[in-house]
Each structure stands twice: as structure tokens, then as C-alpha cells.
C-alpha positions, 0 to 999 in steps of 0.5 A: 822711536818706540826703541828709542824709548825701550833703550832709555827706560831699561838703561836707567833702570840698570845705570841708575841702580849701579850708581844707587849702590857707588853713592849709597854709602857716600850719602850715608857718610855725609848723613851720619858723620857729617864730613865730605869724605874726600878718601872714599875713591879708596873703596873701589880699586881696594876692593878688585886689586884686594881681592886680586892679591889674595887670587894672584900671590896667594892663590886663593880662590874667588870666594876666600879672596873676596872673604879676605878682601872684605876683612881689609876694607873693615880693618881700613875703615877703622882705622881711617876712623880712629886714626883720621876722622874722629882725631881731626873731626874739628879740623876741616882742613887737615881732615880732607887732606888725609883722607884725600891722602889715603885715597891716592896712596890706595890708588898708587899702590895698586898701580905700582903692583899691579899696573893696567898691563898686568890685565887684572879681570875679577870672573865675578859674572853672575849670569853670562850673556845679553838680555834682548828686548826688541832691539836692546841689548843689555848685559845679565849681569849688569840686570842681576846687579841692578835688581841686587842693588834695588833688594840692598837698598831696601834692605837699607831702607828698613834697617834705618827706618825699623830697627832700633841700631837703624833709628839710633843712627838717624838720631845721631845724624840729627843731633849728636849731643842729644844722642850722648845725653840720652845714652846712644853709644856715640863712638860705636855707632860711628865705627859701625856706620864706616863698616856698613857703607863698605858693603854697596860699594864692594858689591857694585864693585864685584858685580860691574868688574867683569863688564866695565873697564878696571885700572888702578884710577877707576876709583876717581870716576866712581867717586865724581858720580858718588858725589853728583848723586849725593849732592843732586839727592840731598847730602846724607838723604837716603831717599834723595840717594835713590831719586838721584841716582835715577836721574843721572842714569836717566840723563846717561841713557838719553846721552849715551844711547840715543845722542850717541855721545857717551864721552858727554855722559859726565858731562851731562850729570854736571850740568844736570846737577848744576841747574838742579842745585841754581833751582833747588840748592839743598837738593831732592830732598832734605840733607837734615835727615837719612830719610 
């Protein structure tokens, strides 16, 4: 039974600080752009198979390549901003649908070059080996990124609630027509927002690659978690995000480690989600406000 316990406790930690850093900027979007961002399976395959191009066609190191991966992610978001979302923010309807386009192109042109025989592995490991606590066996690197994830989304945390750029963003989340009035450039906060939402994902991303499978339709498993964390925590609530996240890696632990059904694990967090939305339907915590 006590391993039982063991077991549950050190995967949630783990599980739900990975899935704090793929919802993260999810949440964020949701808050600050107000759009349910349909393209952001996008991100995840685009970070391993970009940073896997510059490696394999170019024959850059690890270090450059991510370098220049992460100049594509900043180019793309941009350019889904000023070619997408800010030309058909009033329309609904076609702005789901090309953002949801931009998704599977991505996902289609990662499978035409690079295709799951092509055996892509990104060595991004941090620490090689397990940790053992009694009876449970946990990966390193799967620790080092969920204590990376806890120390980034701190850092979050203090950039929206201390920092002037931070406090602005919130400001606009609430109200946008009173953030034009009282001088908040609108347009650059925006842009801003869709860069720094990158940066959870892509670091999730590196840190889970060398552990977890990788293959051109990983980025639609993420993005379901994205969205059950994000809609179980409150749409755009920060704070939401985190309690959220834990849940559901909670949920997982049970699931996966002492029910013995991991194929139930997605499962789960629906129903999880499901029953918490029929009892509380705005979630954790308040979708008006980041935090």
C-alpha cells in the first residue's frame, strides 16, 4: 500500500508539472487573446522536427539548431498573428478553421520529411538514469523538468504580477478597449503575448523528447491535455493552470500506476473534467482574470 502511495505522489509531481509547462501557454492565449487556439498542436512537433532539420540537413549541433528552431517558432507566431488572428479576430468561424489549418500542415509536412521510420531522437537528456524511492523508479530527466517547469512557471507567475509589461497584459486580458484608452500599446502586447507562450511548450518539448515517444501526430495528444488542463483550471487563469495540471497528473498517477490501465489515462482526465465542469462550469478558478 505505502508504494502504492509513493508511486502516486512522486508521478503527480512529475506528470503534473510536464503538463503545467504544455497548458501553460494555452491558458495564456485564451486569457490574453481571448481565441481558443485550435493551431497550437502546431508548436510541439515544429519544435523537435525543427530543431531536427537544422541537425540532420544542415548539420548543426544540438545548441544551434534549438537556436534556430526557436527563431522559426518566433517568426511563425508572428506571422499567425499578423496573417491570422488579428485579420479575422471578428470572424470566429474562419479564424478556427486557419488556425486549425496551420496545425495540420505543420503536422503534415513533418510527416512527409521526416516520417516515424526516419527514427528522429532529439539527445536533449539533462540527466541520464532513474531516481529510486523505495520502490519507485522515475526517470531524471522527467524530475529536472518538472522541477524546471515549477521554477518557469514562477517565473510566469512574477512577470504577470510584479512587472509593469506583466500588469499591462492582465489589464488588456480584462478589458481591451480600456487598455487603448489609457495608452497600452494593444498591437505589441499581443505579439508579445504569442512569443512568450512558445517558450513552456518548447521547453516541455526538449526536456520530454529523449523519454517519451516522438512522431509527426504528437502534437494532437498534447494539445487535448492543453485544453482539459486549461478548461478544468479555468480558461486563461494562471492560477487555475497549475491546480489543474496537478489534478490530472494526479488522476494519471492513480490510473496509470496503481490501476495498471495507462490506455485509460485520456480517458480519465475526460470524465475528471467532465464532472468537474457539471459541478463548477467556469472551473477552478475565475476565466475573467490571469491570476
Amino acid at each position: 500500500m505505502w508504494t502504492y502511495v509513493q508511486t502516486v505522489i512522486i508521478y503527480t509531481f512529475v506528470l503534473g508539472s510536464i503538463y503545467l509547462l504544455i497548458a501553460l501557454g494555452f491558458s495564456l492565449i485564451c486569457g490574453v487573446l481571448r481565441i481558443f487556439h485550435l493551431g497550437y498542436a502546431y508548436i510541439f512537433p515544429l519544435t523537435v522536427y525543427g530543431t531536427w532539420m537544422f541537425m540532420s540537413a544542415l548539420g548543426w549541433s544540438l545548441i544551434p539548431a534549438i537556436l534556430g528552431m526557436v527563431v522559426i517558432q518566433f517568426v511563425v507566431s508572428v506571422l499567425i498573428y499578423k496573417g491570422i488572428i488579428k485579420k479575422y479576430l471578428t470572424t470566429e468561424d474562419v479564424l478556427l478553421t486557419a488556425l486549425l489549418l496551420v496545425a495540420l500542415i505543420v503536422e503534415q509536412a513533418a510527416n512527409y520529411f521526416y516520417p516515424v521510420q526516419a527514427g528522429v531522437y532529439l539527445d536533449t537528456t539533462l540527466m541520464d538514469g532513474i531516481f529510486q524511492v523505495g520502490e519507485v523508479v522515475v526517470p531524471k530527466q522527467l524530475v529536472i523538468g518538472a522541477v524546471i517547469a515549477l521554477v518557469m512557471t514562477g517565473a510566469f507567475v512574477v512577470f504577470f504580477v510584479k512587472t509593469k509589461t506583466g500588469m499591462a497584459i492582465r489589464a488588456l486580458s480584462q478589458d481591451i478597449y480600456s487598455s487603448k484608452i489609457v495608452g497600452i500599446n494593444v498591437e505589441s502586447l499581443y505579439v508579445f503575448t504569442m512569443m512568450i507562450v512558445l517558450l513552456p511548450v518548447i521547453i516541455g518539448m526538449l526536456i520530454v523528447a529523449p523519454v517519451w515517444s516522438v512522431e509527426p501526430g504528437m502534437g494532437w495528444l498534447y494539445m487535448t491535455t492543453a485544453i482539459l488542463v486549461s478548461v478544468l483550471g479555468g480558461l486563461g487563469n494562471i492560477k487555475g493552470t497549475i491546480m489543474a495540471s496537478f489534478l490530472i497528473g494526479f488522476t494519471h498517477a492513480i490510473v496509470c500506476n496503481v490501476i495498471g490501465e495507462p490506455r485509460f489515462m485520456n480517458l480519465s482526465a475526460l470524465i475528471l473534467v467532465m464532472i468537474a465542469l457539471v459541478i463548477r462550469p467556469q472551473g477552478l478558478a475565475r476565466s475573467e482574470s490571469l491570476w
